[in-house]
C-alpha positions in Angstrom: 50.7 91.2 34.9 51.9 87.8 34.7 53.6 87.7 31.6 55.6 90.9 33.2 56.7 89.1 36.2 57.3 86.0 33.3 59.2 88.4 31.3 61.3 90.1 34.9 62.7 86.5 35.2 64.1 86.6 32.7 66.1 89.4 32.4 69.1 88.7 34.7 70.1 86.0 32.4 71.2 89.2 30.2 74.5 90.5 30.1 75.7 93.6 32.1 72.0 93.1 34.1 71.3 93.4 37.7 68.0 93.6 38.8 67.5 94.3 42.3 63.6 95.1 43.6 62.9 98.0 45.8 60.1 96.6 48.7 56.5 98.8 48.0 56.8 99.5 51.6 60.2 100.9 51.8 60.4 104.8 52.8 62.1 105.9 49.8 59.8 105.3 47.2 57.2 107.6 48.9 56.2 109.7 46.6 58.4 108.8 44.0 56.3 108.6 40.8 58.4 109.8 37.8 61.0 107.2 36.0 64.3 108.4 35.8 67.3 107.1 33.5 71.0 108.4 34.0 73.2 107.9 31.3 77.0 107.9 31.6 77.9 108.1 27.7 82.1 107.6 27.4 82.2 110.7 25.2 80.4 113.3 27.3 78.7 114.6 30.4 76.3 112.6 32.2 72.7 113.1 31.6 69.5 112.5 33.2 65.5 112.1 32.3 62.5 112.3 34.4 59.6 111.3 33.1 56.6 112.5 34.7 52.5 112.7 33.0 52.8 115.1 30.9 56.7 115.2 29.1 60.4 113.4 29.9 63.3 116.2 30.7 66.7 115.6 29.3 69.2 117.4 31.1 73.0 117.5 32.1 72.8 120.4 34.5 75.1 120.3 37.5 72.7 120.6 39.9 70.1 118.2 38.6 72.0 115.3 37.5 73.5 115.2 41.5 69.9 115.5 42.2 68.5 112.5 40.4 72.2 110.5 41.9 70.8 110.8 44.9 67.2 109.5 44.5 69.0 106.2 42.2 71.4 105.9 45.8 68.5 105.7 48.3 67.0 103.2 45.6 70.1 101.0 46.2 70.5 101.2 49.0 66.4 100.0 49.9 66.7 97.3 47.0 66.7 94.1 48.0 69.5 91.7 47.2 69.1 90.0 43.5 68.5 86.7 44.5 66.0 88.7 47.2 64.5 89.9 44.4 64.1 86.9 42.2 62.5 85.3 44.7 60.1 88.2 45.4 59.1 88.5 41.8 58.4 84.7 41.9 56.2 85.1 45.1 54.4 87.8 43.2 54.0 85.8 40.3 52.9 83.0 42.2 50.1 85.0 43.5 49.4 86.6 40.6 48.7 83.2 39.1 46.4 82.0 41.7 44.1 84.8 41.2 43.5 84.4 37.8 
């Protein structure tokens, strides 16, 4: 776990990146397991993929992509700021550190 939160620190020093943590105790991530990733590719529709246990779903349905939209907006919305969440993932690291 601690070369993650090592390797987390790292990453807003990368272009186009902007990491924002979602608190473990915020309402919206109840009972949100699966990963998702929305792509907006320049040349066609937008897509989504859940991952959940047992396979990822690709799709660019009309009803699903606003679907998955909506989940990445209440995730925003919860996030904390990124310098919030720097310092969180420091704090975590920090304690991570201490216990091993």
């Amino acid at each position: 776990m601690v070369e993650q939160l090592e390797y987390l620190l790292t990453v807003p020093g990368c272009p186009h990146v902007t990491m924002q943590a979602v608190p473990c105790d915020s309402s919206c991530t109840t009972g949100l397991m699966p990963a998702f990733t929305i792509a907006e590719p320049p040349d066609g529709p937008t897509a989504v993929s859940v991952d959940s246990a047992l396979r990822a779903v690709v799709t660019t349905d009309h009803e699903d992509v606003p679907l998955i939209w909506r989940c990445y907006d209440k995730l925003r919305i919860e996030a904390l700021r990124p310098s919030s969440s720097l310092e969180s993932i420091k704090k975590a690291l920090d304690e991570w550190k201490q216990q091993t």
